[in-house]
C-alpha positions in Angstrom: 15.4 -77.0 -167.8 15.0 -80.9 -167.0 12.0 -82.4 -165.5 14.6 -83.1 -162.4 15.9 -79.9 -162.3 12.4 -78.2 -162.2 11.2 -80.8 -159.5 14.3 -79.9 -157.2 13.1 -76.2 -157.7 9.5 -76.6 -156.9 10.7 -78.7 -153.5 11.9 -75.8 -151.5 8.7 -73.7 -151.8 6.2 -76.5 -151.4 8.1 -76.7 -147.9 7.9 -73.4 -147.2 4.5 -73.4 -148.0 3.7 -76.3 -145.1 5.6 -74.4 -142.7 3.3 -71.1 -143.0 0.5 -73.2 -142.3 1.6 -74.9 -139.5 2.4 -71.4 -138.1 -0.8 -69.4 -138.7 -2.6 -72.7 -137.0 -0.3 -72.5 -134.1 -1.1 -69.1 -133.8 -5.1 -69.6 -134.2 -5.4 -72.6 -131.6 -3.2 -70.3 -129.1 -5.4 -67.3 -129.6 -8.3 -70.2 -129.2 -7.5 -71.4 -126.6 -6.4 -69.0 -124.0 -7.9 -67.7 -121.5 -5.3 -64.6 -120.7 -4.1 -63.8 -124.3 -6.9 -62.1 -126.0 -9.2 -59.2 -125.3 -11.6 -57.6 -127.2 -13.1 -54.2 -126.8 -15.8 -52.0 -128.4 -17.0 -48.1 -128.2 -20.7 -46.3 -128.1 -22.1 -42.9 -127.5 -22.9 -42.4 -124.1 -26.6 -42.5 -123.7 -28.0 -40.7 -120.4 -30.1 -42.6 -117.6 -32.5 -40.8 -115.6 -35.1 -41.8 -112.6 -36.2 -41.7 -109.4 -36.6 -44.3 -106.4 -39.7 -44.2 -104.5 -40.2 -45.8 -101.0 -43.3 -47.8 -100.5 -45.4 -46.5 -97.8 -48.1 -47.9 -95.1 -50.7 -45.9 -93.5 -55.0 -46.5 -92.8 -57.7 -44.6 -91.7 -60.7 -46.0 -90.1 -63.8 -44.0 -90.3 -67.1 -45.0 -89.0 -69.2 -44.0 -92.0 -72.9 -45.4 -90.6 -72.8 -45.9 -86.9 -75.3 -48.5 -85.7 -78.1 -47.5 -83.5 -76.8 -47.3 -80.5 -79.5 -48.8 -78.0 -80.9 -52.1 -77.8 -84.7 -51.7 -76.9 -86.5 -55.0 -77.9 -90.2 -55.2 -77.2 -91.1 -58.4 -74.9 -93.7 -59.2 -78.0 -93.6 -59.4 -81.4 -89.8 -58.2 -82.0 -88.6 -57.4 -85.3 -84.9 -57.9 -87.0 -84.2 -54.0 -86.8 -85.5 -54.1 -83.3 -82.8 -57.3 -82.5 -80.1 -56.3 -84.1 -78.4 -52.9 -85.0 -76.2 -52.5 -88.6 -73.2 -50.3 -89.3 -70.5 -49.9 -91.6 -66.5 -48.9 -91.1 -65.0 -47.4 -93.7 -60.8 -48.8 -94.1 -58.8 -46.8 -96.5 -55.3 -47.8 -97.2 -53.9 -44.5 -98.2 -50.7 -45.8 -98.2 -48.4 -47.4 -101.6 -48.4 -50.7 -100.5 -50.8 -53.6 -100.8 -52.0 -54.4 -97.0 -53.1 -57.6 -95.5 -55.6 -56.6 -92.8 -56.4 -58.4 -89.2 -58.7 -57.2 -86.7 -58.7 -56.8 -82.6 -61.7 -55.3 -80.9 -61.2 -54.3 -77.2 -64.0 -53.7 -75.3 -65.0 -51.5 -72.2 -68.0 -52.5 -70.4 -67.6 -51.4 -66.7 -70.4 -52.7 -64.4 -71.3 -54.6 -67.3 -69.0 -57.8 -67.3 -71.3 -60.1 -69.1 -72.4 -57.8 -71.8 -69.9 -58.2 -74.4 -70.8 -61.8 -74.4 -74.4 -61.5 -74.9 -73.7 -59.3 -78.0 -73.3 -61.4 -81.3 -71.0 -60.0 -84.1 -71.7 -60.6 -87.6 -69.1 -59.4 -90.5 -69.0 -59.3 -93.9 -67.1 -56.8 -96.7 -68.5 -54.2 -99.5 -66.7 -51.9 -101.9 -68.8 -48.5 -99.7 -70.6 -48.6 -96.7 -73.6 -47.8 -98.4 -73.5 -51.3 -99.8 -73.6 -53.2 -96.3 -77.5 -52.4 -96.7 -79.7 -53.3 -93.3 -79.9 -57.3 -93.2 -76.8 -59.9 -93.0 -76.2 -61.6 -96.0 -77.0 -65.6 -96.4 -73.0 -65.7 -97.2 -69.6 -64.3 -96.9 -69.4 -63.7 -93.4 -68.0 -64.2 -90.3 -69.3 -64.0 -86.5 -68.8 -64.0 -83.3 -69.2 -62.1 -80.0 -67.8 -58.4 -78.8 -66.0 -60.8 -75.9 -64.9 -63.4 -79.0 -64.7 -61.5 -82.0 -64.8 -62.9 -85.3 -61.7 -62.3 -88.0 -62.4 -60.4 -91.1 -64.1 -61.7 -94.4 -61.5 -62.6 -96.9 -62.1 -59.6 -98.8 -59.7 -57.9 -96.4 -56.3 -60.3 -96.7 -55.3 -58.4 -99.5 -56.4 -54.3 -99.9 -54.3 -52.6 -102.6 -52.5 -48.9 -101.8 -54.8 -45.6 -102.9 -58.3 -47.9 -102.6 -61.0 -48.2 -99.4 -63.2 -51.1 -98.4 -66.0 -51.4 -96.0 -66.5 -53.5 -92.9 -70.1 -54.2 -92.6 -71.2 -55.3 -88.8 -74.2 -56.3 -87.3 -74.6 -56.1 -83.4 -77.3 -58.6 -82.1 -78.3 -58.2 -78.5 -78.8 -62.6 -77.1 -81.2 -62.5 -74.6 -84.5 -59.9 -73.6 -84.1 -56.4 -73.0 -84.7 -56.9 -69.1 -81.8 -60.0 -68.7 -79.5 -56.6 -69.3 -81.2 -53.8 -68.7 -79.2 -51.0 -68.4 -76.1 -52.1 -69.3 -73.6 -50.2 -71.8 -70.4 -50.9 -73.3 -67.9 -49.2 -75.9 -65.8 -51.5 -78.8 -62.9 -50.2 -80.2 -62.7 -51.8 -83.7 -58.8 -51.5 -84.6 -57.3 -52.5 -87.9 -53.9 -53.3 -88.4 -52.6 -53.6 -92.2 -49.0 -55.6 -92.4 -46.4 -55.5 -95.1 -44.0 -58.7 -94.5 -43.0 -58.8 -91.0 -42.2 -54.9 -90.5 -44.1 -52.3 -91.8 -47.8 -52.0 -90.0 -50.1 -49.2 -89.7 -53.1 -49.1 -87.9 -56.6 -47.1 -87.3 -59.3 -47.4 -84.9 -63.1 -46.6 -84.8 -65.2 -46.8 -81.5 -69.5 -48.3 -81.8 -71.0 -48.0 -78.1 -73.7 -49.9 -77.4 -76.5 -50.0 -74.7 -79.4 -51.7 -73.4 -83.0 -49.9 -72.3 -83.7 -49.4 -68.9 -86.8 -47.6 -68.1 -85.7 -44.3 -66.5 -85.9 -44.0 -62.6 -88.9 -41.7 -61.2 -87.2 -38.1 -59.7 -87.7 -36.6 -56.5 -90.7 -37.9 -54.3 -92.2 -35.7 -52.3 -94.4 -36.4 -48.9 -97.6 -34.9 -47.7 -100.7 -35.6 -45.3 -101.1 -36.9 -41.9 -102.5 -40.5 -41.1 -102.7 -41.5 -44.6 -100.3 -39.9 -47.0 -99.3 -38.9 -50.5 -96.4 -39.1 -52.0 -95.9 -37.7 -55.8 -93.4 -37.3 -58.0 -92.9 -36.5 -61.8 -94.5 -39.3 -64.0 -91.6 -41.4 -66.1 -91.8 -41.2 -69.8 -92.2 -45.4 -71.1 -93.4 -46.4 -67.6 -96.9 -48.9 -67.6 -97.1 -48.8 -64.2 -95.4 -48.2 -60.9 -94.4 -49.9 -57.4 -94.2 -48.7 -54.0 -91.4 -50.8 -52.2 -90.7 -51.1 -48.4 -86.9 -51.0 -48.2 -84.0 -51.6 -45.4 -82.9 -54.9 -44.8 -85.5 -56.5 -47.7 -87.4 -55.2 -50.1 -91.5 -55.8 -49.8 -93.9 -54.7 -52.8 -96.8 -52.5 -50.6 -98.7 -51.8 -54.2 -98.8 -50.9 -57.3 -100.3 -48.1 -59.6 -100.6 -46.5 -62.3 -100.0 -42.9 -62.1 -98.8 -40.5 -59.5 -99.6 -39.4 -56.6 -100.0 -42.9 -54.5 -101.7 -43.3 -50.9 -100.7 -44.5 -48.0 -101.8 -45.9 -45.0 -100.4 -47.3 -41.5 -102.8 -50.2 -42.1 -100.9 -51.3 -45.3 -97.9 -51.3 -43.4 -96.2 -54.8 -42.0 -97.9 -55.1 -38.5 -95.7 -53.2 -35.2 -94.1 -50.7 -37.6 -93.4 -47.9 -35.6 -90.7 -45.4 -36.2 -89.0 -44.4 -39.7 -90.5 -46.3 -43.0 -87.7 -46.0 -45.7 -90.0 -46.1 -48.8 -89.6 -46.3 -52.6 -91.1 -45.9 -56.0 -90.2 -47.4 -58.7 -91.2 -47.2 -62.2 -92.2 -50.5 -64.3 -92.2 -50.7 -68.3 -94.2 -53.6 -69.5 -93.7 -53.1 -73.1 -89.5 -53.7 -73.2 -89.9 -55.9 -69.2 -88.1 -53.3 -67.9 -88.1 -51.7 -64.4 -86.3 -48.5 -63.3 -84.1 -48.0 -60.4 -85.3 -47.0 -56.5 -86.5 -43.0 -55.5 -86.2 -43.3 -52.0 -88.3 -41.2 -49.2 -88.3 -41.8 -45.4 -91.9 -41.6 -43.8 -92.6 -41.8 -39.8 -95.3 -44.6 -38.5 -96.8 -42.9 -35.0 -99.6 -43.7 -33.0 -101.5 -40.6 -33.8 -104.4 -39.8 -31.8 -104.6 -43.3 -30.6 -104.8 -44.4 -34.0 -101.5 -46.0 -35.7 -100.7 -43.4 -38.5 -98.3 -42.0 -41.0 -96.4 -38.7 -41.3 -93.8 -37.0 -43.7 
């Protein structure tokens, strides 16, 4: 065969040749390049999923774990701290799931005694058990107040995790002597509330009643005698002394003593009485300043044989 013969033969496949390749890169770019036109696909064993969806939940409890003592009796000399002021301890528990942010309200009930809550000073601080508030305040790390302006929480309580307890330590100082609120009493509902976001609360309450000493009021008085007269009655456990009043329209101090019975005469009487006396005794406590409230008893001034006199 010639060289031109050969040449003419090889043409024809060398063109065939170009043509597949311009095909296969057709058909690669369009495969490339679509978005529609190819898929691709795969196959596993199945593998089996199993578990459980638990709902968070929100609940408290509030327990008063060391109840403060309960009456303010603070000597007019020589007061100490536990005399002044009266430590307890609340025990929170967040026995729900979810972490709580805590706030605190305290209502208070104080009939008759309107202007108690505000001579009451609230101290607040935080411990992991109540038997860690101890008796004295802390330098640092709390917060205070008054029962009629409470104080918020110590920090401890924004955040309280689900399953755990903390304690709210308070101390309860009574402003002011023992007489400048003598028998006075009141009841503070401590209530906590924990939140979740804006919709889940839960909240618990614990009650601390508080009063203030008043000597106790002498008991039934009884009369006897003619011209001068005794009166007795049972003596008053924390009493120093007593008064014998002249009541009615004022009140007039006739004596004082020390012990029962007392004497009376017409003599120390305001001059002209005649007719019913309404009397009273009252008992005094100098220790605390106190002074009870009024046993009354009615005597009779008469002219008695001549003789202004007394009878029962």
């Amino acid at each position: 065969m010639s060289r031109t013969t050969a040449s003419r033969a090889r043409a024809p496949r060398a063109h065939a040749a170009r043509r597949l390749v311009a095909i296969v890169f057709v058909a690669v770019f369009s495969v490339g390049t679509s978005t529609w036109a190819a898929s691709a696909s795969w196959t596993a064993n199945p593998v089996a999923l199993t578990g459980s969806a638990t709902a968070a939940t929100v609940s408290v409890t509030s327990t008063l774990t060391v109840p403060p003592v309960a009456e303010f009796k603070v000597p007019v000399t020589s007061p100490t701290v536990a005399d002044t002021t009266h430590v307890g301890a609340l025990t929170y528990a967040n026995t729900g799931t979810a972490p709580l942010a805590l706030t605190l309200a305290v209502a208070v009930s104080a009939p008759g005694s309107a202007a108690l809550p505000g001579k009451i000073a609230v101290t607040l601080w935080s411990a992991s058990t109540a038997a860690q508030c101890g008796s004295t305040v802390p330098a640092t790390g709390t917060t205070a107040g008054t029962l009629s302006a409470p104080p918020g929480l110590p920090s401890a309580f924004a955040a309280v995790p689900g399953g755990t307890s903390i304690a709210l330590c308070v101390a309860l100082q009574l402003i002011g002597t023992t007489a400048n609120s003598q028998g006075e009493s009141l009841t503070a509902t401590f209530t906590l509330t924990g939140t979740v976001g804006t919709n889940w609360t839960a909240s618990a309450s614990s009650v601390i009643a508080q009063n203030v000493y008043r000597v106790p009021t002498p008991g039934t008085v009884t009369c006897s005698g003619s011209g001068t007269i005794s009166l007795n009655f049972t003596p008053v456990a924390g009493a120093t002394s007593y008064r014998l009043l002249r009541t009615g329209t004022t009140t007039t101090e006739l004596k004082t003593f020390t012990a029962p019975p007392v004497t009376l005469t017409a003599s120390e009487l305001p001059l002209l009485t005649l007719g019913s006396v309404p009397l009273a005794v009252q008992a005094v406590d100098g220790t605390y300043g106190t002074s009870s409230g009024n046993s009354a008893i009615t005597v009779r001034a008469a002219i008695l044989l001549t003789l202004l006199g007394l009878t029962c």
